[in-house]
C-alpha positions in Angstrom: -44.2 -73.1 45.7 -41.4 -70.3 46.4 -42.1 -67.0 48.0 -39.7 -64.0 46.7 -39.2 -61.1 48.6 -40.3 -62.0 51.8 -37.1 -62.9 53.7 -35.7 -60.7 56.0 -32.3 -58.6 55.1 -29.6 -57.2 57.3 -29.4 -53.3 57.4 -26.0 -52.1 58.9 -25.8 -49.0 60.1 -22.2 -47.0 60.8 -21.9 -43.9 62.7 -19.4 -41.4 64.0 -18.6 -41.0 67.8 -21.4 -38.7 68.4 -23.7 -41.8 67.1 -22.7 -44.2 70.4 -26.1 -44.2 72.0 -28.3 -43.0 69.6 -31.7 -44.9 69.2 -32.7 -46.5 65.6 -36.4 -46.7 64.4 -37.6 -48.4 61.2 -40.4 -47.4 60.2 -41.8 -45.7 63.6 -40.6 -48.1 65.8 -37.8 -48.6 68.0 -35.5 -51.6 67.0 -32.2 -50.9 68.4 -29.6 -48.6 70.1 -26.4 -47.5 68.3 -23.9 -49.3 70.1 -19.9 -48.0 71.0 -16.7 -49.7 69.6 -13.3 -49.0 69.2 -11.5 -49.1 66.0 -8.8 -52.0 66.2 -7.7 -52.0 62.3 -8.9 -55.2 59.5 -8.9 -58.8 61.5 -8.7 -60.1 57.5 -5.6 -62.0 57.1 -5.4 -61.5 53.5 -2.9 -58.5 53.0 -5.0 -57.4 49.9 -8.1 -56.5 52.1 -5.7 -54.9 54.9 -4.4 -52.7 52.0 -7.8 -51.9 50.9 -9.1 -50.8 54.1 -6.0 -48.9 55.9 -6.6 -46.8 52.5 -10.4 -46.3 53.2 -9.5 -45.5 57.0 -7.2 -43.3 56.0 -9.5 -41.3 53.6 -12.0 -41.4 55.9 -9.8 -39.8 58.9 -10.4 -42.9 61.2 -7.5 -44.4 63.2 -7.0 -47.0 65.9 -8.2 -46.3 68.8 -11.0 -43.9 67.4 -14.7 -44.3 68.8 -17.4 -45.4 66.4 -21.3 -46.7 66.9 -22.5 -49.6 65.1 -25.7 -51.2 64.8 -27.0 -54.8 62.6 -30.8 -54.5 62.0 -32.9 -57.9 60.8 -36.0 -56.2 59.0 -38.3 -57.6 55.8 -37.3 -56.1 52.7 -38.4 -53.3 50.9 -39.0 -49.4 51.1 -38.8 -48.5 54.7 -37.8 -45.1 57.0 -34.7 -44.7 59.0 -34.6 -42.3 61.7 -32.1 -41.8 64.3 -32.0 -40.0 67.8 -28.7 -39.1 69.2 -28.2 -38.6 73.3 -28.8 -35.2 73.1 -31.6 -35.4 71.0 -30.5 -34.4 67.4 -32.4 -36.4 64.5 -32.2 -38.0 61.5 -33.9 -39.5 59.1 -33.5 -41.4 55.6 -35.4 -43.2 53.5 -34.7 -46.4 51.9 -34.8 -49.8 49.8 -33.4 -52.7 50.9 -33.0 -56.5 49.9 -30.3 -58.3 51.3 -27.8 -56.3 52.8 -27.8 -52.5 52.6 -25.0 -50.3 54.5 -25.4 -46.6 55.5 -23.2 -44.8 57.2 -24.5 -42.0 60.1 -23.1 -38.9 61.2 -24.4 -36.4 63.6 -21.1 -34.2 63.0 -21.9 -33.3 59.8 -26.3 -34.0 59.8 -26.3 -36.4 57.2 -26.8 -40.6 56.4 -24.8 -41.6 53.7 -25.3 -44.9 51.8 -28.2 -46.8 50.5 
């Protein structure tokens, strides 16, 4: 017999500089810490995908060299809650479904989590 809907999925979670060392809770508990990186540009080799994402880093204002936070969450899917403390205590909070992979996108600048 197969069990659906049980697995675990993978939330990724995006943020702007003022992100880097913000804490993540699902659902009331602490599961992670927003983590720094750099932006280096695609590491695709197929010149379709580097195309496709200079344009979106370009729209979006980011360029190498440019700080960003990051963060890959394992939790069971379904409906869960999403909040998010920043370093100097600003918070956020969404909530959302998710089965499989889901992708938001976090910004203390601007107050807001984008995505689904």
């Amino acid at each position: 017999m197969l069990l659906f809907g049980c697995g675990k999925s993978t939330l990724y979670i995006s943020g702007d500089s003022q992100s880097v060392g913000a804490e993540i809770y699902i659902d009331d508990q602490k599961v992670g810490i927003m983590e720094k990186g750099v932006y280096q540009g695609s590491t695709s080799k197929d010149p379709v995908v580097v195309e496709r994402h200079a344009k979106l880093m370009q729209e979006l204002g980011i360029k190498a060299g440019d700080v960003y936070a990051g963060a890959d969450i394992k939790i069971p899917s379904g409906e869960h809650e999403l909040k998010l403390v920043s370093v100097d205590g600003k918070h956020l909070s969404k909530r959302f479904k998710i089965r499989g992979e889901n992708y938001l996108n976090v910004s203390f600048e601007k107050m807001l989590i984008e995505g689904e």
